[in-house]
Each structure stands twice: as C-alpha cells, then as structure tokens.
C-alpha positions in Angstrom: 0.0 0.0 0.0 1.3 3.4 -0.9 0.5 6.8 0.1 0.4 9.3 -2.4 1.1 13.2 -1.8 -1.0 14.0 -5.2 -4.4 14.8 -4.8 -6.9 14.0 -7.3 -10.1 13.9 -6.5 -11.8 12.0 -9.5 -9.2 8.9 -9.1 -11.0 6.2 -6.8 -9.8 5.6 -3.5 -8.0 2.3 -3.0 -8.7 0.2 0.0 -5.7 -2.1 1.7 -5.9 -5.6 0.8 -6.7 -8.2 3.0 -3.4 -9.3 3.3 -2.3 -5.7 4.5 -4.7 -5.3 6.9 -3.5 -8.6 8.4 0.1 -7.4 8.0 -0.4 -4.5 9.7 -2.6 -5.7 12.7 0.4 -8.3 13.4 3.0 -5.7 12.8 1.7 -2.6 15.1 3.2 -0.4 13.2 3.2 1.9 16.3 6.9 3.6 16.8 8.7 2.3 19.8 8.7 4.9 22.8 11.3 5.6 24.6 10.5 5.4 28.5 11.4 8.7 30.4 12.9 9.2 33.6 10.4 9.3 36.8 11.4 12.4 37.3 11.0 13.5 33.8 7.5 12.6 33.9 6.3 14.0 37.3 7.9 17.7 36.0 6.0 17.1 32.8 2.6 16.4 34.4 3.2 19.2 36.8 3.6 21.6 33.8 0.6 20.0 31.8 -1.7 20.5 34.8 -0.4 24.2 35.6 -1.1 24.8 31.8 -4.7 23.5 32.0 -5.4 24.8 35.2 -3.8 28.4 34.0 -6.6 28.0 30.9 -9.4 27.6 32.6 -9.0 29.7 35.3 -8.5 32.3 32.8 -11.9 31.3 31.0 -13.4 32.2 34.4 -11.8 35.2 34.8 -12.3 36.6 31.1 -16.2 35.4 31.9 -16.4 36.9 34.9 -14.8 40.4 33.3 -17.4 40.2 30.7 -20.3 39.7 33.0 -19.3 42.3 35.6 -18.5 44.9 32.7 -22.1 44.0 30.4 -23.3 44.8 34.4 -21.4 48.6 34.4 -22.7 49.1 31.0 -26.5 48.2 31.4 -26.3 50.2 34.9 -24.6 53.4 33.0 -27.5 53.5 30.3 -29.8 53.1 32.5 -29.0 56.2 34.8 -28.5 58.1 31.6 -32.0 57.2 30.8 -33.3 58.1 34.2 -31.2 61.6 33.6 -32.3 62.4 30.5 -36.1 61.5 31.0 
C-alpha cells in the first residue's frame, strides 16, 4: 500500500488488501517509545496540569470580566435614561 502526496479527487480511492490489513494488525506499526525518567514525567505532568489549570481559570476570569463589565454598562444606560427622561 502506498500513500500518495498527489491529490486528485476523480481517481478512486483504494482500500488495503486483505493481506495488508493482516500485515499491519500483526505488525503494530506503532513507533517504539522511549521510556522517560520518573522524574522526567512528574515535571511534565506538573507543567501539563499548571497549563490547563492556567486555561481555565483564565476562561473564568475573562467570563467573569465580561459579565461584571455588560453589568457597568446596562447600569450606566440606565441612569442616563433616568437623567435624560
């Protein structure tokens, strides 16, 4: 089975062979990891769960921003309405 970088939409698409499929499924043609140092791995899931938790406590805050300042707003428009009545 190849892989071909040239698209062309009217050619038809070709599906692996059985033989393929069985090649593949008894080859997992995964790439072989590496394993990483303990260590290694408890500073990078420190620094995944500070990034997450950086992200979402920023969606908060830019949530709460926008509520509290639609609040200002809607407060300011309606004293100018009272003023100007």
């Amino acid at each position: 089975m190849t892989i071909s970088t040239d698209y062309d939409p009217a050619s038809p698409v070709s599906l692996p062979t059985v033989e393929e499929r069985a090649l593949s499924s008894v080859l997992k043609l995964a790439p072989a990891r590496r394993s990483l140092p303990s260590w290694v791995k408890a500073e990078m899931n420190w620094v995944r769960r500070l990034w997450w938790h950086t992200k979402a406590y920023g969606t908060i805050l830019g949530v709460a921003l926008l509520a509290g300042g639609s609040i200002v707003v809607l407060l300011f428009h309606r004293k100018l309405r009272q003023l100007f009545r």
